[in-house]
C-alpha positions in Angstrom: 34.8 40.0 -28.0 32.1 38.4 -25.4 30.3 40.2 -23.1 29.9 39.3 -19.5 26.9 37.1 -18.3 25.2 38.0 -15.1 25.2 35.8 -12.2 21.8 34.3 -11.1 20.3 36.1 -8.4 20.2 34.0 -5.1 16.6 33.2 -3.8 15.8 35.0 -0.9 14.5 32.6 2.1 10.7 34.4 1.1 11.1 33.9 -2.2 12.1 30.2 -1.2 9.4 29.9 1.6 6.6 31.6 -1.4 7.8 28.4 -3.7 7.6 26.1 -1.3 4.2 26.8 -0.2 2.5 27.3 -4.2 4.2 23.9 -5.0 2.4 22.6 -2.3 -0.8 24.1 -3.3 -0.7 22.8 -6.7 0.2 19.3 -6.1 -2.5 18.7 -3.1 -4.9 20.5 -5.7 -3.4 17.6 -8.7 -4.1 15.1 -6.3 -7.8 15.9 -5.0 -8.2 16.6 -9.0 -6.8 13.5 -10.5 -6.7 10.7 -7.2 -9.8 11.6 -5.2 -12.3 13.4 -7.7 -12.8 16.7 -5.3 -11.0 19.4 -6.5 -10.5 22.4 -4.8 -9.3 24.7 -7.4 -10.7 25.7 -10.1 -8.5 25.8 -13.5 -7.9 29.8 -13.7 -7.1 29.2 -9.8 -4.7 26.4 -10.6 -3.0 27.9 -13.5 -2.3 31.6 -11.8 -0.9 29.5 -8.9 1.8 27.6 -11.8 2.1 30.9 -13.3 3.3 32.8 -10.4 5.6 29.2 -9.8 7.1 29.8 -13.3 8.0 33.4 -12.7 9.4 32.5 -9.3 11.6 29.7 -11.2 12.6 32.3 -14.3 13.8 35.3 -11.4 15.3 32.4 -9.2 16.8 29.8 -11.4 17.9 27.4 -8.4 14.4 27.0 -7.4 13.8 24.8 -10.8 14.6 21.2 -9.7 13.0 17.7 -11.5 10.1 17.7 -8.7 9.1 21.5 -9.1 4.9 21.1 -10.3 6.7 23.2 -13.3 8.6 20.4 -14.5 6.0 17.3 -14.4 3.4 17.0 -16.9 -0.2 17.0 -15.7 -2.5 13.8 -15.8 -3.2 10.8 -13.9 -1.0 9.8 -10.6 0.6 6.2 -10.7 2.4 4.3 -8.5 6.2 2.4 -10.0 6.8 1.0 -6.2 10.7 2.2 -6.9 12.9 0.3 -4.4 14.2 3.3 -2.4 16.8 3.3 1.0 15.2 3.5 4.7 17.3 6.0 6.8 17.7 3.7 9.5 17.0 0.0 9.0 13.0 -1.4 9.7 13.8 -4.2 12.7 11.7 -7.0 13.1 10.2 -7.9 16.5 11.0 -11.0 18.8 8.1 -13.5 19.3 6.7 -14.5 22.8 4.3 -17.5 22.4 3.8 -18.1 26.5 4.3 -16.5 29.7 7.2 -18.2 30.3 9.1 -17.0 27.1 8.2 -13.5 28.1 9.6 -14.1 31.5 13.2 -15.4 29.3 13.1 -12.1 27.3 12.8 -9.5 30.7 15.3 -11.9 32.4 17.6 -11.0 29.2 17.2 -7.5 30.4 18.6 -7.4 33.5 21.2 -9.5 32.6 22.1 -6.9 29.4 22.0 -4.0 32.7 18.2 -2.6 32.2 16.7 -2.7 35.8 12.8 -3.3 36.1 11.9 -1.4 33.1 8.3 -0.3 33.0 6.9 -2.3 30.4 4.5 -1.2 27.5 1.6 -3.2 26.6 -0.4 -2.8 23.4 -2.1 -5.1 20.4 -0.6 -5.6 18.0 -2.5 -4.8 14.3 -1.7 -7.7 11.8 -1.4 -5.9 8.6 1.5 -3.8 6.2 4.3 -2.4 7.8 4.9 1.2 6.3 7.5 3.9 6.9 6.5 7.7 6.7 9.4 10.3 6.4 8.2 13.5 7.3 10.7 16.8 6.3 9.8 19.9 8.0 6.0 18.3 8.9 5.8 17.6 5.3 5.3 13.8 4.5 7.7 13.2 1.5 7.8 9.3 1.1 6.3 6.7 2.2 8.2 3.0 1.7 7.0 -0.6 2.5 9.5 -2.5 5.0 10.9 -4.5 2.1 13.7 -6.7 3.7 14.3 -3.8 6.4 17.1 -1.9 4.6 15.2 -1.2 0.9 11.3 -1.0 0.4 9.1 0.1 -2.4 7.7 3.6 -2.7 4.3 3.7 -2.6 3.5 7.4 -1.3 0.6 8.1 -3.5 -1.2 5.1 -2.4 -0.7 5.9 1.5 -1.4 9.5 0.6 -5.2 8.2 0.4 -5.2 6.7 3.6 -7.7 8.9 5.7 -5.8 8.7 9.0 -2.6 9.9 7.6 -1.7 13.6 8.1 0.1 14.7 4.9 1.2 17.4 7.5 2.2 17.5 10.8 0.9 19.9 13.5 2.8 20.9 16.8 2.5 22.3 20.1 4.4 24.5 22.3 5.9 21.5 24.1 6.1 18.7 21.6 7.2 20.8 18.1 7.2 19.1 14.7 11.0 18.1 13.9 13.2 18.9 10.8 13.1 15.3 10.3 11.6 12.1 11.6 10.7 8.2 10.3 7.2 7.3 11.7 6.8 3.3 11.2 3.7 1.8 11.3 1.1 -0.8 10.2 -1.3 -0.5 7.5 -4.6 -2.5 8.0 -8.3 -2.9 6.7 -10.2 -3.1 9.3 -13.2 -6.1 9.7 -15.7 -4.1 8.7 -14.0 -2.8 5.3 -12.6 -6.1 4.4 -16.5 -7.9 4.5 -17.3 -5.2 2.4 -14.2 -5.5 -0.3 -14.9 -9.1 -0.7 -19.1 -8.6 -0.8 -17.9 -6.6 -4.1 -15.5 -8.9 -5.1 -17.7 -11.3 -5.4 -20.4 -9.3 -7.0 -17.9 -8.5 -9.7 -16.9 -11.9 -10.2 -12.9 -11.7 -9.2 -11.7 -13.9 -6.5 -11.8 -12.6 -2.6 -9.1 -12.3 -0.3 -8.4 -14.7 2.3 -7.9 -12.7 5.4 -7.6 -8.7 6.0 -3.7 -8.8 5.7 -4.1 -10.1 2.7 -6.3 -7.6 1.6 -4.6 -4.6 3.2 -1.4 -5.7 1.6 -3.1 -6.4 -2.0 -4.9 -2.7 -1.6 -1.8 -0.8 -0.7 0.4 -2.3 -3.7 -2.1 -1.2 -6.5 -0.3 0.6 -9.2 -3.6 3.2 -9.3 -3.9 4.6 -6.1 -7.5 5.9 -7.2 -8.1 2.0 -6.4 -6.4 2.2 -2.7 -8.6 5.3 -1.9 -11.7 2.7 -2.1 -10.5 0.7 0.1 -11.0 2.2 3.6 -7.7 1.3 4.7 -6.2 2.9 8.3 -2.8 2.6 9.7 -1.5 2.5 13.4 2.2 4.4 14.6 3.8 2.2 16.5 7.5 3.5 16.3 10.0 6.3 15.0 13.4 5.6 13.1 15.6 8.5 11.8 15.0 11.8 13.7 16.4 15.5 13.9 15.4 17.7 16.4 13.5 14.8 18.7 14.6 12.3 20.9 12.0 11.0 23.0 12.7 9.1 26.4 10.6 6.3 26.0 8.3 4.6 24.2 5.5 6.3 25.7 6.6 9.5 25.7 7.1 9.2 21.6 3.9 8.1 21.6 2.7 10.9 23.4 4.8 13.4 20.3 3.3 11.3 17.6 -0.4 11.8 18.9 0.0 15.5 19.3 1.6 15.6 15.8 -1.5 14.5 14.2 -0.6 10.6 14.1 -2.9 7.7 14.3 -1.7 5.7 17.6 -3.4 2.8 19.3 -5.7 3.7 22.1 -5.1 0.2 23.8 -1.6 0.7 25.3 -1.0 0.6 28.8 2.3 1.2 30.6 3.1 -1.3 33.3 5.4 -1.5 36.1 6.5 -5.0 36.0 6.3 -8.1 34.5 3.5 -9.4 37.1 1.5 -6.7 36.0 1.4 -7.5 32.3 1.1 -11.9 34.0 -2.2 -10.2 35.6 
């Protein structure tokens, strides 16, 4: 004769909300501890904050999944640059080497039906293209472009990059979406790449010949405890998959991604014809 076995209890959306938030706790406090030598919490802090996780798991059995803090053992963070999916493909851009190529391209416009488009103008940074996925404000993975579809995971590396928010911020008028692919460039700017090679040479290894180079050689470090010496920065420059956003224009997702929190150029302009951008 067998008895009956009771039915896990469902987790209620606070007791989901209470997880979400002490996981969070406990792996920004693993990766201050163990990636950027400051922690904030001290171990009877850290270990009431996994206790209270593992009672939250043991009442609400759902809630214990292979990425729960509870379920990874503690020590160093490494990077295995897994080759993970993009939700929507990385494009490349089209080249314009003179005026009059540029003029071919906007006469391709209005021939394809778009009218005297106003025209955004900004530099562009030579260095790493990168694509953040942000859930809920949360960044969750960051992937090199790879060949556009596929790239390499390297979120605890761009997780030590200064200028990028591991959580988004809204306003009123521009709120953070479920979902949304931020793309971007990773670069090392001047400055930081005279002073890499200074200490490359000082410690005898051979220098890198240009700041692509060096972003690119920084970013794909297996330790990211390396990449958070490197003073790297990273520009938005474009969004791919979204939920809950669609922006208008280029400018105006500009505009979301600034008041998200996002590192955008401060030398764009938006023109209103091609003479202006000739001028």
């Amino acid at each position: 004769m067998s008895g009956d076995t009771a039915e896990p209890v469902p987790a209620s959306e606070e007791a989901r909300e209470e997880h979400r938030a002490v996981s969070e706790e406990i792996e920004d406090a693993r990766w201050r501890y163990y990636v950027l030598d400051d922690p904030t919490l001290d171990d009877a802090d850290f270990d009431r904050r996994l206790r209270r996780l593992e009672a939250l798991e043991e009442r609400f059995p759902e809630l214990r999944t292979p990425d729960s803090p509870t379920q990874k053992v503690g020590g160093a963070v490494s990077t295995d640059f897994t080759a993970v999916d993009h939700l929507q493909r990385m494009e490349s851009l089209d080249n314009a080497f003179s005026y009059d190529e540029l003029a071919a391209w906007h006469a391709r416009l209005a021939r394809d039906g778009v009218e005297s488009p106003a025209l955004l103008c900004e530099l562009k940074v030579d260095g790493l293209a990168i694509n953040l996925l942000y859930e809920d404000g949360r960044l969750v993975r960051a992937l090199t472009r790879g060949d556009g579809s596929t790239g390499e995971d390297v979120t605890p590396n761009v997780k030590t990059i200064a200028s990028v928010p591991h959580r988004l911020v809204g306003t009123p008028e521009l709120p953070v979406p479920e979902l949304v692919e931020v793309r971007g460039e990773v670069f090392l700017p001047v400055e930081a790449f005279a002073r890499l090679n200074e200490s490359m040479t000082d410690a005898g290894k051979p220098i890198f010949a240009n700041p692509r180079n060096a972003a690119a050689g920084s970013l794909r470090q297996k330790d990211p405890r390396v990449t958070a010496t490197r003073d790297l920065g990273m520009v938005c420059h474009g969004i791919g998959a979204r939920r809950g956003f669609e922006p208008t224009s280029q400018s105006t997702a500009y505009d979301a991604l600034r008041a998200w929190g996002l590192p955008t150029s401060d030398r764009v302009r938006v023109l209103a014809s091609l003479a202006e951008v000739e001028a």
